[in-house]
OpenMM code with the backbone's topology and positions (N, CA, C; nanometers):
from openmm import Vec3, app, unit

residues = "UNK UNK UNK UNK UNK UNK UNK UNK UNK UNK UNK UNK UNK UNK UNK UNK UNK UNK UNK UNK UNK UNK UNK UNK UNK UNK UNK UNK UNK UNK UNK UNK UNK UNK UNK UNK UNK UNK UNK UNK UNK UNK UNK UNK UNK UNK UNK UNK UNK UNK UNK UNK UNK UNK UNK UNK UNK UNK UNK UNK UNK UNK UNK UNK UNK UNK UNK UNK UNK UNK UNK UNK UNK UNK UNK UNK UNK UNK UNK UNK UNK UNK UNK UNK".split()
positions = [
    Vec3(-1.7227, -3.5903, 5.9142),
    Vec3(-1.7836, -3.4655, 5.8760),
    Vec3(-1.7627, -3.4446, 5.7268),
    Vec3(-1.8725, -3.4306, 5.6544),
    Vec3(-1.8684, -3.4019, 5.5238),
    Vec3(-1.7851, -3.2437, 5.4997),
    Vec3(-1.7623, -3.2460, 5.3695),
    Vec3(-1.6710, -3.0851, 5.3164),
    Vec3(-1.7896, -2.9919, 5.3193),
    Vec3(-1.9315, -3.0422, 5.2520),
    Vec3(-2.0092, -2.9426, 5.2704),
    Vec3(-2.0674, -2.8937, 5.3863),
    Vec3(-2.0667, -2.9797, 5.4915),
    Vec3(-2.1094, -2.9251, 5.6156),
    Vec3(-2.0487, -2.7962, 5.6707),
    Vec3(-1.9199, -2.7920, 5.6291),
    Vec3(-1.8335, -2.6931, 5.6671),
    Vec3(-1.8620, -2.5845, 5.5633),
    Vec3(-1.8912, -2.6083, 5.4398),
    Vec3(-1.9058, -2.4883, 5.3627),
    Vec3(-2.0682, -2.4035, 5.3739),
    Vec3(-2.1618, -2.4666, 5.3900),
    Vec3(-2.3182, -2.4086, 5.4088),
    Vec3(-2.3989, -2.4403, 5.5529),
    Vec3(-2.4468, -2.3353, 5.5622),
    Vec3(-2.5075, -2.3461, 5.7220),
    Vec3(-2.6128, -2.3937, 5.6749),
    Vec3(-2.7328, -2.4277, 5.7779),
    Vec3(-2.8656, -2.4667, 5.7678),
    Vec3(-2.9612, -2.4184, 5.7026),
    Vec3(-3.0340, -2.4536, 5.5828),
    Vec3(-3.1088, -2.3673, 5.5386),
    Vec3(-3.2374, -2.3122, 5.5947),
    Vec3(-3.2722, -2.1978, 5.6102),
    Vec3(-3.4001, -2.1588, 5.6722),
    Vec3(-3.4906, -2.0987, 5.5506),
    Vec3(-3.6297, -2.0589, 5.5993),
    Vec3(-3.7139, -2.0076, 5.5233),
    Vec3(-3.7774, -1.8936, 5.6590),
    Vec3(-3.7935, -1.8163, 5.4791),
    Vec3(-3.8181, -1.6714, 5.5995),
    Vec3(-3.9512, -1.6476, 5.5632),
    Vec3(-4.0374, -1.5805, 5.6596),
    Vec3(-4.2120, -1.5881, 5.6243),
    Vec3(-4.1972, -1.5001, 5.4940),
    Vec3(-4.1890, -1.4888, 5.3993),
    Vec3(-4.1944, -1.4153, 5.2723),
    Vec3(-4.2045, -1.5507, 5.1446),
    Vec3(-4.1414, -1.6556, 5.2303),
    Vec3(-4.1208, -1.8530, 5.1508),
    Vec3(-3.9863, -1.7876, 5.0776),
    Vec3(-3.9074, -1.7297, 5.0957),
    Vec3(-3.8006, -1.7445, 5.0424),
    Vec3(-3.6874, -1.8476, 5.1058),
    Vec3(-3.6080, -1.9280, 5.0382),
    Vec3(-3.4941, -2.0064, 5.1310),
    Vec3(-3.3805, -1.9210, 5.1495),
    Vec3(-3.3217, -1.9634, 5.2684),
    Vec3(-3.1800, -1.8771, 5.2704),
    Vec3(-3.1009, -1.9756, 5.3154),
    Vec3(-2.9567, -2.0045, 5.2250),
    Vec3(-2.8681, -2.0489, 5.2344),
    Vec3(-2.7291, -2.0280, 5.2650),
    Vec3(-2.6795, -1.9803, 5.3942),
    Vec3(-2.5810, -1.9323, 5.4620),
    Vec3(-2.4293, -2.0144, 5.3815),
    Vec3(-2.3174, -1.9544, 5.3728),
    Vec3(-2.1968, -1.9635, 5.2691),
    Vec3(-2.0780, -1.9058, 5.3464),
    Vec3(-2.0209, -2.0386, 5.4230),
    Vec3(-1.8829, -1.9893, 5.4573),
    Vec3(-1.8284, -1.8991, 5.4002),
    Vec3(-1.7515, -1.9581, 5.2756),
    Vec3(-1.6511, -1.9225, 5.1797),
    Vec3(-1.6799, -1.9209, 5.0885),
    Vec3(-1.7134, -1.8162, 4.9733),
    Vec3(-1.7148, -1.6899, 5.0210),
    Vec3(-1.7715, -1.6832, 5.1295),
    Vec3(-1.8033, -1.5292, 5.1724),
    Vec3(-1.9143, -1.5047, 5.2739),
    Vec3(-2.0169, -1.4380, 5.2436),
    Vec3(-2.1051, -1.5166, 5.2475),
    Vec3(-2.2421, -1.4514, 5.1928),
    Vec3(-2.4183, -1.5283, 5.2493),
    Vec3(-2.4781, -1.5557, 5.1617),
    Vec3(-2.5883, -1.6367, 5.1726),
    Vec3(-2.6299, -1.6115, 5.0032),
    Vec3(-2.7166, -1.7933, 4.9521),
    Vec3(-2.7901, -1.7639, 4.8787),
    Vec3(-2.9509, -1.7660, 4.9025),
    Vec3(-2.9736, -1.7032, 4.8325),
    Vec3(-3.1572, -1.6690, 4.8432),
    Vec3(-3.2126, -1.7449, 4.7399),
    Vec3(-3.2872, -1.8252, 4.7681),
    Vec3(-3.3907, -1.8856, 4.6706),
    Vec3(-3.5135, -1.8323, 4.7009),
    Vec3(-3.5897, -1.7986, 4.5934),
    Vec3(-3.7040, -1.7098, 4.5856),
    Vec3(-3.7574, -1.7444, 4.4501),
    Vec3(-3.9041, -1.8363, 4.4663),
    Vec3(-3.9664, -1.8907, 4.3352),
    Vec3(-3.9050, -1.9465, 4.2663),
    Vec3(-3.8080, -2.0012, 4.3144),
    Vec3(-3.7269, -2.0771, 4.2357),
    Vec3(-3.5789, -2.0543, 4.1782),
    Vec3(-3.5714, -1.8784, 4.1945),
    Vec3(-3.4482, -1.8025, 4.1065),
    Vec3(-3.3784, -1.7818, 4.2295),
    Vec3(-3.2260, -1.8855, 4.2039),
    Vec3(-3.1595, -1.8282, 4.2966),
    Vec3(-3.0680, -1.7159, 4.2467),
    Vec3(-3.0472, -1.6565, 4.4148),
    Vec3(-2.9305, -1.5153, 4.4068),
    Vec3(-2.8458, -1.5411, 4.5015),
    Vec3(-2.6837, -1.4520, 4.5007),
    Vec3(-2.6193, -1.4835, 4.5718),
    Vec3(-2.6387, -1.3458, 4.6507),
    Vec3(-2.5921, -1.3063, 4.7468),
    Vec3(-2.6004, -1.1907, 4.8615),
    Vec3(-2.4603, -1.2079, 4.8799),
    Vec3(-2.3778, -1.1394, 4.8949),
    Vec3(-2.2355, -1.1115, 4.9808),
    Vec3(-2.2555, -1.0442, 5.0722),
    Vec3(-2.2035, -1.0920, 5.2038),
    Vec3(-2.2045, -1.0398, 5.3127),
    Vec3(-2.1309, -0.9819, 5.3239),
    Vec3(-2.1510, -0.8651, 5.3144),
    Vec3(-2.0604, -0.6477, 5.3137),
    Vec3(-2.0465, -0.5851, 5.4507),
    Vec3(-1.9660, -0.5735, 5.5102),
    Vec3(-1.9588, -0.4951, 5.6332),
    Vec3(-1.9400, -0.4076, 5.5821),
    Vec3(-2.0142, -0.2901, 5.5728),
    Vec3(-2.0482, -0.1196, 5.4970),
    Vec3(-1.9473, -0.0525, 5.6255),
    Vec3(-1.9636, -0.0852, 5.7477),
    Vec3(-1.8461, -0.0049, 5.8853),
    Vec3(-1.7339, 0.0082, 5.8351),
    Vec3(-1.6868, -0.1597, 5.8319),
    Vec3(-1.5478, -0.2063, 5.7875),
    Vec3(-1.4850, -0.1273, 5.6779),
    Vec3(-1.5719, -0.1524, 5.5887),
    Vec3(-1.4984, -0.0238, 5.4489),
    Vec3(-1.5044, 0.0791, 5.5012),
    Vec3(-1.6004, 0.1874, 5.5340),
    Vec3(-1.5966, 0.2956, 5.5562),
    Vec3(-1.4612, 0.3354, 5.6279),
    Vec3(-1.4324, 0.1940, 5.7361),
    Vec3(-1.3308, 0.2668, 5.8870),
    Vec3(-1.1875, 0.2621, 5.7710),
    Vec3(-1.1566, 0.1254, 5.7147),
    Vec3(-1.0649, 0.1217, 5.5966),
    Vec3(-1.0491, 0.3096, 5.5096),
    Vec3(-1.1479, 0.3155, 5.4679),
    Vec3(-1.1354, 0.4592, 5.3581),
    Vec3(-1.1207, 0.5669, 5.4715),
    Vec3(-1.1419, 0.5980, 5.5773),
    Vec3(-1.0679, 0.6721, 5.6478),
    Vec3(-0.9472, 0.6234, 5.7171),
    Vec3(-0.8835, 0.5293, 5.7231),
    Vec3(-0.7840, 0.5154, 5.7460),
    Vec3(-0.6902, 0.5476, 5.6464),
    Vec3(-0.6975, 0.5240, 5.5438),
    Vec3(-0.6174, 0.5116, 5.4303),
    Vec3(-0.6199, 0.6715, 5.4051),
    Vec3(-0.7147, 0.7534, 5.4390),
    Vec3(-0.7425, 0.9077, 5.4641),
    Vec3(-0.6580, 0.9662, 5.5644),
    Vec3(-0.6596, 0.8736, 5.6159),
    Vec3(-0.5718, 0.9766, 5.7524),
    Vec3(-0.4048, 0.9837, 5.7280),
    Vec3(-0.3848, 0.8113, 5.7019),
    Vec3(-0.2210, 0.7948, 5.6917),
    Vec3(-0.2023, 0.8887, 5.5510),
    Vec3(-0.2549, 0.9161, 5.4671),
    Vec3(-0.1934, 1.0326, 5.3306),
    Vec3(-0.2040, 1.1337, 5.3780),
    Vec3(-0.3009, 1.1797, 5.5193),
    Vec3(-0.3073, 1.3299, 5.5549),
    Vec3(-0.1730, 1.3537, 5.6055),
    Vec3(-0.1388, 1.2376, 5.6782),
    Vec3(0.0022, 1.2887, 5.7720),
    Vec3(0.1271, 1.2366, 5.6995),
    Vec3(0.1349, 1.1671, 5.5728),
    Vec3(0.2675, 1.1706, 5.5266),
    Vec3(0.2830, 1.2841, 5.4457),
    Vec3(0.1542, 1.3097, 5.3821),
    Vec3(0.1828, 1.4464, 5.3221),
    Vec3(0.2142, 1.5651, 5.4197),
    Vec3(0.1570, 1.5535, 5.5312),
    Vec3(0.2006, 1.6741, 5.6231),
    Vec3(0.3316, 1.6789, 5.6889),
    Vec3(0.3918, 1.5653, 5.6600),
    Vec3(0.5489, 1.5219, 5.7316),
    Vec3(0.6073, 1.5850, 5.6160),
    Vec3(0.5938, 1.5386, 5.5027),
    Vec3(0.7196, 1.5597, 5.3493),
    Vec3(0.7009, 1.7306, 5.3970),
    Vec3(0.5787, 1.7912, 5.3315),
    Vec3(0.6116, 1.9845, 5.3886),
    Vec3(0.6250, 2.0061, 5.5092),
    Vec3(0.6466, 1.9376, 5.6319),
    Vec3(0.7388, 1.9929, 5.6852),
    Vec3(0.8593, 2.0056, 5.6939),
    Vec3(0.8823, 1.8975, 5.5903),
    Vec3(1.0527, 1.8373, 5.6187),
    Vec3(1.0769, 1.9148, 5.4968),
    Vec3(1.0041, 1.9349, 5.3852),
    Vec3(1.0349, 2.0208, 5.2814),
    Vec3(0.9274, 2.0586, 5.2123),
    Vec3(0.9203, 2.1890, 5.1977),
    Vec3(0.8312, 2.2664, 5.1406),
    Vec3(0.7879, 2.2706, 4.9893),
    Vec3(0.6793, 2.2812, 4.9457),
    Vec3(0.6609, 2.2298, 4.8012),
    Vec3(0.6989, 2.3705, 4.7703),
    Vec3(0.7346, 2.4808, 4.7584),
    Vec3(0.7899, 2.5729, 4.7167),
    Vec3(0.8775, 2.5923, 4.7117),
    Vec3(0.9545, 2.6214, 4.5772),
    Vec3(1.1099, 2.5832, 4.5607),
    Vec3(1.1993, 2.7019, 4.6634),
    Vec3(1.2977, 2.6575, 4.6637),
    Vec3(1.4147, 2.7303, 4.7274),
    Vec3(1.4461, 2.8673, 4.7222),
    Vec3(1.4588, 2.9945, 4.7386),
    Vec3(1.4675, 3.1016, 4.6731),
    Vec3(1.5712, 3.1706, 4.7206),
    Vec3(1.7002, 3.1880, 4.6773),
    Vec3(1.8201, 3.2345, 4.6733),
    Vec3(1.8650, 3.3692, 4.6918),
    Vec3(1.8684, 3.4799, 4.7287),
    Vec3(1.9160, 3.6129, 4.6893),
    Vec3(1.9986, 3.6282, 4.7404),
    Vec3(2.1094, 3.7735, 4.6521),
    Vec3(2.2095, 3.8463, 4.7385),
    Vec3(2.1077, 3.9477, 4.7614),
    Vec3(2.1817, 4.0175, 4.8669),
    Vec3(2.1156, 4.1834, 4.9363),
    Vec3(2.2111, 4.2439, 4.8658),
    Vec3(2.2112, 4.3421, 4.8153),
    Vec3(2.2762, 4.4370, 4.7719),
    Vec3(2.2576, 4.5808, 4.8347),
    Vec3(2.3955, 4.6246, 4.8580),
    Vec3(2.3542, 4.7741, 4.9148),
    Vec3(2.3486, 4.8780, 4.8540),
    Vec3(2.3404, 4.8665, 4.6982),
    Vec3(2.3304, 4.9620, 4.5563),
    Vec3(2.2011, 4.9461, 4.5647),
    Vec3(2.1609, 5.0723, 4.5636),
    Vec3(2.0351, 5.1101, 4.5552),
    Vec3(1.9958, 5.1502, 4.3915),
] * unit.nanometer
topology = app.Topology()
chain = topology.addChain("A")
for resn in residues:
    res = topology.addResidue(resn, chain)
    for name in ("N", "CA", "C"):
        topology.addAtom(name, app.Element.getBySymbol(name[0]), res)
């Protein structure tokens, strides 16, 4: 088995005559179109999104642990005095 077999899938053509060239590693495909190739990265738009709310949630609740465990408002001390 050749190295490139493992790195590019089969090339197809899509009714528009563009080629598409599928890319392990990275992950993507390139597009040939009249001749000018482009690269495409293959983006899971879910994946990030579920990531940026995760990373949303765990700061919601460590910040909500620290004020409970301590309050961002400082300490406030008094005597009572019975002099009026």
């Amino acid at each position: 088995m050749d190295v490139g077999d493992e790195l590019f899938g089969q090339p197809y053509q899509t009714p528009d005559g563009a080629t598409v060239i599928p890319v392990a590693k990275p992950v993507g495909v390139f597009v040939v179109k009249d001749g000018v190739p482009r690269w495409a990265a293959a983006n899971d738009d879910t994946r990030v999104a579920l990531a940026g709310i995760l990373v949303g949630l765990v700061a919601t609740i460590l910040v909500g642990a620290t004020m409970v465990r301590r309050p961002p408002w400082p300490q406030l001390h008094g005597v009572v005095s019975k002099n009026f």
